[in-house]
KEDRENSE-243386 format. One record per residue (C-alpha): chain; residue number from 1; x, y, z; residue in one letter. Coordinates in nm, 4 decimals, decimal comma, always signed. Layout:
<recs>
<rec ch="A" i="NUM" c1="X" c2="Y" c3="Z" aa="a"/>
...
</recs>
This chain:
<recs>
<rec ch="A" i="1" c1="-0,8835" c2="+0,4703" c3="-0,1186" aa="x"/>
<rec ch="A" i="2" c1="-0,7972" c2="+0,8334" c3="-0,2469" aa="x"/>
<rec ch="A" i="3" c1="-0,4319" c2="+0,7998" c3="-0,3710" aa="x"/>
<rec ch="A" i="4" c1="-0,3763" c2="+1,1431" c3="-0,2513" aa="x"/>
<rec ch="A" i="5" c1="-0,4934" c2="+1,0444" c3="+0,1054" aa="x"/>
<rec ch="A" i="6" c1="-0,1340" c2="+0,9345" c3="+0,3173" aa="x"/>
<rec ch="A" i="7" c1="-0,1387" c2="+0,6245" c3="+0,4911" aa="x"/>
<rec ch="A" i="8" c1="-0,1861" c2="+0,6625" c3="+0,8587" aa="x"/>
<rec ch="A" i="9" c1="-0,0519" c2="+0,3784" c3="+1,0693" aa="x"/>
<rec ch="A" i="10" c1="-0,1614" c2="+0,2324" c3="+1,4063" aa="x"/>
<rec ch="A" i="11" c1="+0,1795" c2="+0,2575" c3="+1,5388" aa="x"/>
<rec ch="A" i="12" c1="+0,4598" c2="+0,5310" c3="+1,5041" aa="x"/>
<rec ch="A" i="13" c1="+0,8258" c2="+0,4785" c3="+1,5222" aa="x"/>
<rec ch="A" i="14" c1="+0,9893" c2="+0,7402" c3="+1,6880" aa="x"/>
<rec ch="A" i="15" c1="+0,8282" c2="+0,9625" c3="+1,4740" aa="x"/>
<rec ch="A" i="16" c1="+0,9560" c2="+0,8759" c3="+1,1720" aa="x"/>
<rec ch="A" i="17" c1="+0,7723" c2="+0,7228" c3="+0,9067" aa="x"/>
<rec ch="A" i="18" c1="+0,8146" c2="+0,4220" c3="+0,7627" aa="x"/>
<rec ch="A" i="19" c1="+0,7108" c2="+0,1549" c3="+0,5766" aa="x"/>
<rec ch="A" i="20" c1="+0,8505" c2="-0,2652" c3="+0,5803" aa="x"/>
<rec ch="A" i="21" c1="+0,8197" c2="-0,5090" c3="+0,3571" aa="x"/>
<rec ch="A" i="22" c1="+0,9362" c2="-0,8583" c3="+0,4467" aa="x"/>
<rec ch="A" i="23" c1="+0,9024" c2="-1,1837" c3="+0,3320" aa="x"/>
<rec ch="A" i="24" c1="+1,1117" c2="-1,5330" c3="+0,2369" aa="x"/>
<rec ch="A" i="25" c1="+1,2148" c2="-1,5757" c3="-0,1114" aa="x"/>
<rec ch="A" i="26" c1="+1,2460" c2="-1,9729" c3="-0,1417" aa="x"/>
<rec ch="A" i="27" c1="+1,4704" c2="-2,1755" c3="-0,3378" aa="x"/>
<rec ch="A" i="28" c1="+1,4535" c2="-2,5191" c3="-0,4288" aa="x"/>
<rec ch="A" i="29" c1="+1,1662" c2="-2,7433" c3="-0,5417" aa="x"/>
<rec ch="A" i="30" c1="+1,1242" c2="-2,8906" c3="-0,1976" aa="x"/>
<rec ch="A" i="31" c1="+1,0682" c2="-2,5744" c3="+0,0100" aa="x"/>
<rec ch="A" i="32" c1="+0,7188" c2="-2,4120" c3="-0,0028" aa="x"/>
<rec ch="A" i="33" c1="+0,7533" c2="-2,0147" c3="-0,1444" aa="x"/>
<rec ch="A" i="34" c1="+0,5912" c2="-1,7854" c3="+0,1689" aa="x"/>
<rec ch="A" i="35" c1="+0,4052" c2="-1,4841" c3="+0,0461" aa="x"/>
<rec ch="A" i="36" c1="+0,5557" c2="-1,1584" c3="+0,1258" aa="x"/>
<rec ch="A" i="37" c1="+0,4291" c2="-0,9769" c3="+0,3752" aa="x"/>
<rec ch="A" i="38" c1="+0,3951" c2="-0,5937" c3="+0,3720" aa="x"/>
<rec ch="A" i="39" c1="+0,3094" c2="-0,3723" c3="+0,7044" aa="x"/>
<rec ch="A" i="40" c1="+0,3310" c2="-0,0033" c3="+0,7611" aa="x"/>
<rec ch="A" i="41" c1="+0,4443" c2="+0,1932" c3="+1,0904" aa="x"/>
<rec ch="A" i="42" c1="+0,4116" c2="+0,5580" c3="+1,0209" aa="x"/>
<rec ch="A" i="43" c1="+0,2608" c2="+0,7732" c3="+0,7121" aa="x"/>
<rec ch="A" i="44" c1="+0,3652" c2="+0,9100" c3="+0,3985" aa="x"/>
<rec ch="A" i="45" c1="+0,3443" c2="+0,6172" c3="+0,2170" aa="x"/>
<rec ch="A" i="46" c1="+0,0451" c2="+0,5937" c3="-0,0187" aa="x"/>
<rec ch="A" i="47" c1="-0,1606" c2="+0,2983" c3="-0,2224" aa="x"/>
<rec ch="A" i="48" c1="-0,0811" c2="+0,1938" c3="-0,5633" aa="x"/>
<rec ch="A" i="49" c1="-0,3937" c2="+0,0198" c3="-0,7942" aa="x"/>
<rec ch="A" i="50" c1="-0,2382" c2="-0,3259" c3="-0,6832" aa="x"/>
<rec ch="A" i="51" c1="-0,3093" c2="-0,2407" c3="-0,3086" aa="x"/>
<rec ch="A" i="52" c1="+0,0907" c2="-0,2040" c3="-0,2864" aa="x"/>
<rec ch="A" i="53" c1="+0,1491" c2="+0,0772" c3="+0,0224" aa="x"/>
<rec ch="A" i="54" c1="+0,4878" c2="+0,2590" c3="+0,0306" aa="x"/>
<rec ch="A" i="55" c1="+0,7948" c2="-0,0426" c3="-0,0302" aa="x"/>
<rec ch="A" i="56" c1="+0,7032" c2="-0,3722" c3="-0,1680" aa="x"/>
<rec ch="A" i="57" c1="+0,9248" c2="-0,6466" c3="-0,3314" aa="x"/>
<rec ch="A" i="58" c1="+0,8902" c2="-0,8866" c3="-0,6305" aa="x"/>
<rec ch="A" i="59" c1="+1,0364" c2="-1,0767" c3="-0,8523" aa="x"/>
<rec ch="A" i="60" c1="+1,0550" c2="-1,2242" c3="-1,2122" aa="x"/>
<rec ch="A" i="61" c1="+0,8304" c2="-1,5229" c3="-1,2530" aa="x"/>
<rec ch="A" i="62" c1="+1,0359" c2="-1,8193" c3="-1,3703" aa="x"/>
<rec ch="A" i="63" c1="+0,7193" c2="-1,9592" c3="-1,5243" aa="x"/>
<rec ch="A" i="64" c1="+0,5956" c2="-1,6218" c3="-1,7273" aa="x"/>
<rec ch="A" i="65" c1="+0,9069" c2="-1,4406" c3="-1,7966" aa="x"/>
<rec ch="A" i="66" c1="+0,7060" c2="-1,1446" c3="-1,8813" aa="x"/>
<rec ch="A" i="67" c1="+0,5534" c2="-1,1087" c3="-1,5357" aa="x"/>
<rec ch="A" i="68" c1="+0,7224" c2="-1,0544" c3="-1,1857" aa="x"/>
<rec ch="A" i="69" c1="+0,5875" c2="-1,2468" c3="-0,8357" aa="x"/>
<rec ch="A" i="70" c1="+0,5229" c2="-1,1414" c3="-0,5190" aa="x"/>
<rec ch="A" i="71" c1="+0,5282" c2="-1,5308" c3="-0,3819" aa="x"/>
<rec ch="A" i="72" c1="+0,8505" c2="-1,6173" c3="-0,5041" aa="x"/>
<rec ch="A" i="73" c1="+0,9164" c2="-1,9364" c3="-0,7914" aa="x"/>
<rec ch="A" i="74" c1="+0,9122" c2="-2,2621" c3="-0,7615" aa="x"/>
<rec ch="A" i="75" c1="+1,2217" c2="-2,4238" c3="-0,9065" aa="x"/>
<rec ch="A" i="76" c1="+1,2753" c2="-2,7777" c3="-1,0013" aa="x"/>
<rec ch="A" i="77" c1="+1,5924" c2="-2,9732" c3="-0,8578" aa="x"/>
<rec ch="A" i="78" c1="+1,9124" c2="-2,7895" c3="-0,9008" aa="x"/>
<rec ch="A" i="79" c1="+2,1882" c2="-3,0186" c3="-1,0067" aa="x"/>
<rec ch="A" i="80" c1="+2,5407" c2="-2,9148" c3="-1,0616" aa="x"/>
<rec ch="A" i="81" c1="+2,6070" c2="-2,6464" c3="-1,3459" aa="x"/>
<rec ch="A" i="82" c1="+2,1998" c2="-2,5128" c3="-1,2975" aa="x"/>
<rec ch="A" i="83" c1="+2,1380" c2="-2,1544" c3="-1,3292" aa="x"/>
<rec ch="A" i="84" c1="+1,8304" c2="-2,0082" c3="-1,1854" aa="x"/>
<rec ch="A" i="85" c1="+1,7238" c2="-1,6133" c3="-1,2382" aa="x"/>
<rec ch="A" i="86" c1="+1,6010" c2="-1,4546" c3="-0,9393" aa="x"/>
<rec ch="A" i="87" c1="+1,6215" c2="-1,0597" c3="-0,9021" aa="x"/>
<rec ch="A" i="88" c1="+1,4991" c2="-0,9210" c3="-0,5599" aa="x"/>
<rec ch="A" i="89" c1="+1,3885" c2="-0,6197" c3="-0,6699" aa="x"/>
<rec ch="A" i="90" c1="+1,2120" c2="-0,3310" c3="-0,4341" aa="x"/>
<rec ch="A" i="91" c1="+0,9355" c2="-0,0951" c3="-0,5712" aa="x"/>
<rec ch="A" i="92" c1="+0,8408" c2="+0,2630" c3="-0,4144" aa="x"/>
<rec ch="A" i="93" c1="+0,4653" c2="+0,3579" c3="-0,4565" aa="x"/>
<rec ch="A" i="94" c1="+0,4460" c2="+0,6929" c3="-0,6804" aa="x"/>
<rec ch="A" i="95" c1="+0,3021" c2="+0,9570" c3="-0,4050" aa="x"/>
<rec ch="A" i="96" c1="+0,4598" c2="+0,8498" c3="-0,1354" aa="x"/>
<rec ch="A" i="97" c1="+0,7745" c2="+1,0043" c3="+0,0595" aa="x"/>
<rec ch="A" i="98" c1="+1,1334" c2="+1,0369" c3="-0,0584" aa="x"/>
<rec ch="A" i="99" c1="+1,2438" c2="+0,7516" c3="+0,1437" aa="x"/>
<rec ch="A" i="100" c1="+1,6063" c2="+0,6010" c3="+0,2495" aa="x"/>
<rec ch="A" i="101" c1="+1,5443" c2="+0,2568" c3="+0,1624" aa="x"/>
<rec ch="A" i="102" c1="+1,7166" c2="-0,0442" c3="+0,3610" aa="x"/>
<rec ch="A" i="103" c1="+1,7683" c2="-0,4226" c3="+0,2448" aa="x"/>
<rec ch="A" i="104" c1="+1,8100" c2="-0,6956" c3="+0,5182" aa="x"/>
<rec ch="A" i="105" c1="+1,9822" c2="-0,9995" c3="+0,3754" aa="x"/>
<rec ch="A" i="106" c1="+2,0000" c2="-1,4025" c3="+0,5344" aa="x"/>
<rec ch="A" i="107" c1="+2,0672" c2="-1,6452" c3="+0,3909" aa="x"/>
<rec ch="A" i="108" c1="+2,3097" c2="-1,6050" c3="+0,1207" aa="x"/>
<rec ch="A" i="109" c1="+2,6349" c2="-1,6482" c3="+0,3381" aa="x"/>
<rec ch="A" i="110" c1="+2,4957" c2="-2,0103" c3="+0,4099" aa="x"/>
<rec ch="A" i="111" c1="+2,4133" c2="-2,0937" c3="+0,0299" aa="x"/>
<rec ch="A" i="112" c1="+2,7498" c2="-1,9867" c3="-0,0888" aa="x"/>
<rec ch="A" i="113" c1="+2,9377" c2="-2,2132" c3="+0,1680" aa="x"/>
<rec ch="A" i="114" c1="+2,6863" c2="-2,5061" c3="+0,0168" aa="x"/>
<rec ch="A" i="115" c1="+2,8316" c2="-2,4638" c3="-0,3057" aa="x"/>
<rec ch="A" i="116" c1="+2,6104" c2="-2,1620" c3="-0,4889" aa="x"/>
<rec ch="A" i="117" c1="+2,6876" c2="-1,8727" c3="-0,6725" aa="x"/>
<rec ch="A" i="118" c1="+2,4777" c2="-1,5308" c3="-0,6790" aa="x"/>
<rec ch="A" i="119" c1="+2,5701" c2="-1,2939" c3="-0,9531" aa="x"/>
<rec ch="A" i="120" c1="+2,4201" c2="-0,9735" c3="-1,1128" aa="x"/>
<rec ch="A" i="121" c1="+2,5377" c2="-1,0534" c3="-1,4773" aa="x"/>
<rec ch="A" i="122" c1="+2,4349" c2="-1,3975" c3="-1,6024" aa="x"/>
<rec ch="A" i="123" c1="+2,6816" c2="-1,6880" c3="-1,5477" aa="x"/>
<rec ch="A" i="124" c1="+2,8854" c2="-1,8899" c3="-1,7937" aa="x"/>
<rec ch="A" i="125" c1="+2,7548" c2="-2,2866" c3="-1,7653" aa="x"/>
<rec ch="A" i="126" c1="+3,0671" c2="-2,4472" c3="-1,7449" aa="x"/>
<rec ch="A" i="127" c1="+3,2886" c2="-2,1823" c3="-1,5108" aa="x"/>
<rec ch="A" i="128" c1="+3,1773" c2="-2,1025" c3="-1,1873" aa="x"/>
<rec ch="A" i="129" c1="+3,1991" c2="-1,6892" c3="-1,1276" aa="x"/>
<rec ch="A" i="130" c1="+3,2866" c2="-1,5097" c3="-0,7992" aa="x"/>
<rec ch="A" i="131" c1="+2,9657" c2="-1,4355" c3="-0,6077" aa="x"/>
<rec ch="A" i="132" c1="+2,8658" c2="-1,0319" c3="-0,5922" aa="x"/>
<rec ch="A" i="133" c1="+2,5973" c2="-0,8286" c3="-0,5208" aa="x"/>
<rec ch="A" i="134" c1="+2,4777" c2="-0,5698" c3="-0,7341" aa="x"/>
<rec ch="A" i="135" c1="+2,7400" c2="-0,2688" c3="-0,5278" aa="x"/>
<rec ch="A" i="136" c1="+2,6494" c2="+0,0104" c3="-0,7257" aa="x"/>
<rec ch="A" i="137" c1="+2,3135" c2="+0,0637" c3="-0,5940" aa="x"/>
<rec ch="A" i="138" c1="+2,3650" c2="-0,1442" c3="-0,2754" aa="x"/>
<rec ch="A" i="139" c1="+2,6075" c2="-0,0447" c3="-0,0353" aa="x"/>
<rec ch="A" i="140" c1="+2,6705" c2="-0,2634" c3="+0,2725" aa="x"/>
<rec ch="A" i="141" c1="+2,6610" c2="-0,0708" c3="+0,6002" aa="x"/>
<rec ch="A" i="142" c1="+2,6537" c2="-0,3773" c3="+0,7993" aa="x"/>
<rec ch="A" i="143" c1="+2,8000" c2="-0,7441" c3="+0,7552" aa="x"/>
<rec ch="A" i="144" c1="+2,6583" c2="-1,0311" c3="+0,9835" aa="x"/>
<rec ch="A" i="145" c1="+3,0224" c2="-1,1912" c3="+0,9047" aa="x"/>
<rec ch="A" i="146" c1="+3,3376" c2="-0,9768" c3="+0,7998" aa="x"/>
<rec ch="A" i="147" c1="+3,3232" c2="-0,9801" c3="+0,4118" aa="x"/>
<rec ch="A" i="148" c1="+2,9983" c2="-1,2118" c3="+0,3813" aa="x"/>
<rec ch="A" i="149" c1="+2,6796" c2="-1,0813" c3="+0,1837" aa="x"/>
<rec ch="A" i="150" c1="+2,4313" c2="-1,1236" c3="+0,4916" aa="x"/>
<rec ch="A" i="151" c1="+2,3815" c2="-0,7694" c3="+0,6828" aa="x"/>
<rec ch="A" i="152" c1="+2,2076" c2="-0,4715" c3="+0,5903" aa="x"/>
<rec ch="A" i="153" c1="+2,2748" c2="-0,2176" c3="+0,2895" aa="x"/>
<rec ch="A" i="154" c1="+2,1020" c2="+0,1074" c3="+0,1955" aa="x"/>
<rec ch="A" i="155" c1="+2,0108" c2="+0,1865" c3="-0,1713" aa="x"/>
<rec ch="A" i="156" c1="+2,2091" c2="+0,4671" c3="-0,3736" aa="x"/>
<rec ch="A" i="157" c1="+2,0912" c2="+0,5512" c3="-0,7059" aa="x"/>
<rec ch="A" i="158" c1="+2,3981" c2="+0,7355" c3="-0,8287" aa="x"/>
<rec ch="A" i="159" c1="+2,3760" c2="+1,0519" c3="-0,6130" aa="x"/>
<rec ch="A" i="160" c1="+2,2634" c2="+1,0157" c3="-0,3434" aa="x"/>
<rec ch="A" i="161" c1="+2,0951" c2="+0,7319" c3="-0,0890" aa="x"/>
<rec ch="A" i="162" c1="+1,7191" c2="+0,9066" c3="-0,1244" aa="x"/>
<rec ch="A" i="163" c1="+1,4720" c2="+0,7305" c3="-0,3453" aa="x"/>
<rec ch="A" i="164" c1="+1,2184" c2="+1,0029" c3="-0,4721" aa="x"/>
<rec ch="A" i="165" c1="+0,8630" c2="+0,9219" c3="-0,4182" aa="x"/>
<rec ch="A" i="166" c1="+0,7028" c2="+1,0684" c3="-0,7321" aa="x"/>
<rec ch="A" i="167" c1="+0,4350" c2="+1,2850" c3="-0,7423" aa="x"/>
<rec ch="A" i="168" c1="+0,0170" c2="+1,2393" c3="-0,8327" aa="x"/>
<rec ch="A" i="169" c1="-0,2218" c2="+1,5079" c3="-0,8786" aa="x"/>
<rec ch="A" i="170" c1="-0,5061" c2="+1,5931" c3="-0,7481" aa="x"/>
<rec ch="A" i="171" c1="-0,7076" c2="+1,3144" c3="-0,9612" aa="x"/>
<rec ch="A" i="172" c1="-0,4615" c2="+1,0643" c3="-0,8504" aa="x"/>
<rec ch="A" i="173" c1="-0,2828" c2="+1,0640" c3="-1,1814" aa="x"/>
<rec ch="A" i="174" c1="+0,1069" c2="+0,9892" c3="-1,1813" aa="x"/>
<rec ch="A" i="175" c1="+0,2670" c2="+1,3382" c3="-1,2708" aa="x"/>
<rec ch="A" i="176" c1="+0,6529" c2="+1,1673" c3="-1,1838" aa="x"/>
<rec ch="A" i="177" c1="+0,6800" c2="+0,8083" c3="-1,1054" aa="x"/>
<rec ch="A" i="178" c1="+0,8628" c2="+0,6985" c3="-0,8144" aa="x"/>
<rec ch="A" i="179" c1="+1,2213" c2="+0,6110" c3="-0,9013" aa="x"/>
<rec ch="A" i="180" c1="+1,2807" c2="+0,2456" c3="-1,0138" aa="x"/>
<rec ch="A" i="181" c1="+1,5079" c2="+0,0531" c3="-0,7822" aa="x"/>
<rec ch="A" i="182" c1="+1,7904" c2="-0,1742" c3="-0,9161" aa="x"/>
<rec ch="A" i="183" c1="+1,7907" c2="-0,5664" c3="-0,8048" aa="x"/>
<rec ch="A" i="184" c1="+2,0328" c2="-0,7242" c3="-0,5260" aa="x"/>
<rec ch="A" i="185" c1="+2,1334" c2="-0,9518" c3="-0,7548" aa="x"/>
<rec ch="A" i="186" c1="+2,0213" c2="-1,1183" c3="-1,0760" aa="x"/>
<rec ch="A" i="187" c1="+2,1051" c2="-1,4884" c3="-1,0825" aa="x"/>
<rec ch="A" i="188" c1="+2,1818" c2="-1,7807" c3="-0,8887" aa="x"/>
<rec ch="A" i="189" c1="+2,4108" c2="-2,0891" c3="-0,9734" aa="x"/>
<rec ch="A" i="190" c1="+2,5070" c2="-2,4015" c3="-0,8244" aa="x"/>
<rec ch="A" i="191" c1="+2,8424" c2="-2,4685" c3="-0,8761" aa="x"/>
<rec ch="A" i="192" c1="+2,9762" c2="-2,6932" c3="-1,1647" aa="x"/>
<rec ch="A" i="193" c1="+3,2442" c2="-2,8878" c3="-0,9833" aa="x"/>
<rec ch="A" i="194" c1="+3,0341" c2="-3,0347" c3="-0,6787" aa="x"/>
<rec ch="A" i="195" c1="+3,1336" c2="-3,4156" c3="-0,6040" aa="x"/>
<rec ch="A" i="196" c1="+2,8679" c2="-3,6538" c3="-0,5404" aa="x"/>
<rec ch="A" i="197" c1="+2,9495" c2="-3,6500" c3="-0,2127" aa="x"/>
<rec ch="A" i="198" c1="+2,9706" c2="-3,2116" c3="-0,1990" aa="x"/>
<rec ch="A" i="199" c1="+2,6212" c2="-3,2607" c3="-0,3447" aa="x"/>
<rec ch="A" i="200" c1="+2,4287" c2="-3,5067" c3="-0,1600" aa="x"/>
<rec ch="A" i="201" c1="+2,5449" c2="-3,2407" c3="+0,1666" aa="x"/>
<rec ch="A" i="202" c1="+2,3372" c2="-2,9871" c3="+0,0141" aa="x"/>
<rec ch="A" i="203" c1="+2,0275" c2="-2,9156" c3="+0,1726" aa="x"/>
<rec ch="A" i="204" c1="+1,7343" c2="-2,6620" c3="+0,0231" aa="x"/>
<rec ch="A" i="205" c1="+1,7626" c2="-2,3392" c3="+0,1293" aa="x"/>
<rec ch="A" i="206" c1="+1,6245" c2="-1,9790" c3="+0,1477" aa="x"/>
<rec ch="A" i="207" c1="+1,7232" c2="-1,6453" c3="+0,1286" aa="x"/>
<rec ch="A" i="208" c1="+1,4970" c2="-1,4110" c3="+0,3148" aa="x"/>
<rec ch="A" i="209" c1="+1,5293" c2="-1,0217" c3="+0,1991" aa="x"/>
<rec ch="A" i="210" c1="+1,3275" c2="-0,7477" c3="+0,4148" aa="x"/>
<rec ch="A" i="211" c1="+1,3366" c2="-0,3615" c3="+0,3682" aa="x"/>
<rec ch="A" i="212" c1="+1,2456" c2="-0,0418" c3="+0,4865" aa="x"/>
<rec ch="A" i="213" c1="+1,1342" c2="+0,2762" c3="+0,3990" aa="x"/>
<rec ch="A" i="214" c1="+1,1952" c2="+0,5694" c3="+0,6207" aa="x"/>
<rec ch="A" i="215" c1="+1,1383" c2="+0,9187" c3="+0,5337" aa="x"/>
<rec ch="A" i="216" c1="+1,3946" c2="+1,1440" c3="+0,4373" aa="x"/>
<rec ch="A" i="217" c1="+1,3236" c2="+1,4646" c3="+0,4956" aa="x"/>
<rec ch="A" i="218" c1="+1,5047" c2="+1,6382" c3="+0,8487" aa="x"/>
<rec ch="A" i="219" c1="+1,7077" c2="+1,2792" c3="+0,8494" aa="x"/>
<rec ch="A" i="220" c1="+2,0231" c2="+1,1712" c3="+0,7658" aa="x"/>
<rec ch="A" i="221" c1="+2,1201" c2="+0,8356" c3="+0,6288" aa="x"/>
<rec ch="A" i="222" c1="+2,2571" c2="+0,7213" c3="+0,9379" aa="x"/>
<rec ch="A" i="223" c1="+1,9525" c2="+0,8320" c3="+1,1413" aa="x"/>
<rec ch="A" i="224" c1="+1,7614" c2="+0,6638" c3="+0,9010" aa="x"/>
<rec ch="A" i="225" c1="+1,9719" c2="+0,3144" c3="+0,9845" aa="x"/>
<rec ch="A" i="226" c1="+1,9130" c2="+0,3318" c3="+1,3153" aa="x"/>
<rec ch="A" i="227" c1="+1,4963" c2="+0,3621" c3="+1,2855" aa="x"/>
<rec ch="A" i="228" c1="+1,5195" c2="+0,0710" c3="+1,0095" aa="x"/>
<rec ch="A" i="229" c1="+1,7370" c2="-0,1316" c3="+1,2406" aa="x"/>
<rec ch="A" i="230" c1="+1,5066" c2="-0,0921" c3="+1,5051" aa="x"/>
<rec ch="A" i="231" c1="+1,2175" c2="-0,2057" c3="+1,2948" aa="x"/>
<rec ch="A" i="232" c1="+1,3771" c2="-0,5002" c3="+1,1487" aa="x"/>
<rec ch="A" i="233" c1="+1,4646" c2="-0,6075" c3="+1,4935" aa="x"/>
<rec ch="A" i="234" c1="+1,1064" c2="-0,6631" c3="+1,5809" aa="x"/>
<rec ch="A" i="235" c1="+1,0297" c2="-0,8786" c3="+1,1955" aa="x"/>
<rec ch="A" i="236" c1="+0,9512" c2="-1,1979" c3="+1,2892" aa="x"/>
<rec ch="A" i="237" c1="+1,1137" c2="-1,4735" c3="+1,0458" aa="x"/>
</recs>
């Protein structure tokens, strides 16, 4: 497909393009990782080499260190004191439209009342951190629960909320790459001090992430919220 080509959709949101990306990140060794999902509804989002279109989400692979999934990582058992990494981490095809881009978090509220930690920096074995999101990029503009990490956030990359698209020329070559977007969060612990008991009550869990793209131009952020919620309202789990 000619990179310079825009993506036309078979559906159109209020006439706003947009692009989601969706999927369930699993944790635990008993849980089966679901691939992640991509769809668009609207245009200005364009193909990447990898068949990425607009906003898509990876990962680093636990088991090449050097390479990020798309499927999420299988993890062994987590006992008391384990430390997993596991970065959420949303890309922007180069070409495509500046884009507001949205983040749609389950899952963690329920893991952290199990006993687990999610941090950006790397935690310390033996002391169990406070849990936090990575707040400089990812601002919360709606909680599920008052001062929980479920809800939705919008990405800010210092300035402003838009993520620039890049640009390609007329042979398809990257002139700008799109900007590079910042992870939820980095790691994920399960806490040292669990009793047997506190333990054998934990059950595997998953975190699901989602986002959106929606153009920026003639929008504000806010406008832009109400499109992605309305999107994300019709994602299947």
């Amino acid at each position: 497909m000619n990179k310079k080509k825009m993506a036309m959709s078979i559906t159109s949101v209020a006439l706003v393009g947009a692009v989601v990306v969706g999927g369930t990140l699993a944790y635990l060794s008993d849980k089966s990782n679901m691939v992640t999902n991509t769809f668009n509804v609207g245009s200005g989002y364009v193909p990447d080499d990898d068949d990425h279109l607009g906003l898509w989400l990876d990962e680093k692979d636990v088991a090449n260190p050097e390479e990020r999934t798309e499927i999420g990582n299988e993890y062994g058992e987590m006992l008391p004191g384990s430390i997993v990494e596991k970065d959420p981490t949303f890309h922007l095809t180069t070409g495509s439209t500046d884009s507001y881009v949205f983040a749609q978090v389950t899952g963690v509220d329920a893991m952290i009342a199990d006993g687990y930690y999610f941090t950006v920096d790397k935690p310390d074995a033996l002391t169990d951190p406070e849990s936090t999101f990575n707040t400089t990029n990812w601002h919360q503009v709606m909680s599920v629960t008052e001062g929980g990490f479920d809800g939705l956030y919008i990405y800010y990359d210092g300035e402003d909320n838009i993520v620039e698209g890049g640009e390609l020329d007329e042979d398809g070559q990257v002139v700008t790459p799109a900007d590079e977007m910042k992870a939820l969060f980095n790691w994920v612990k399960l806490g040292s001090g669990l009793d047997n008991e506190k333990f054998a009550e934990v059950d595997p869990s998953t975190v699901d992430v989602r986002g959106v793209a929606v153009q920026s131009a003639n929008l504000t952020a806010e406008q832009a919220q109400v499109e992605a919620e309305k999107i994300l309202a019709t994602m299947p789990y």
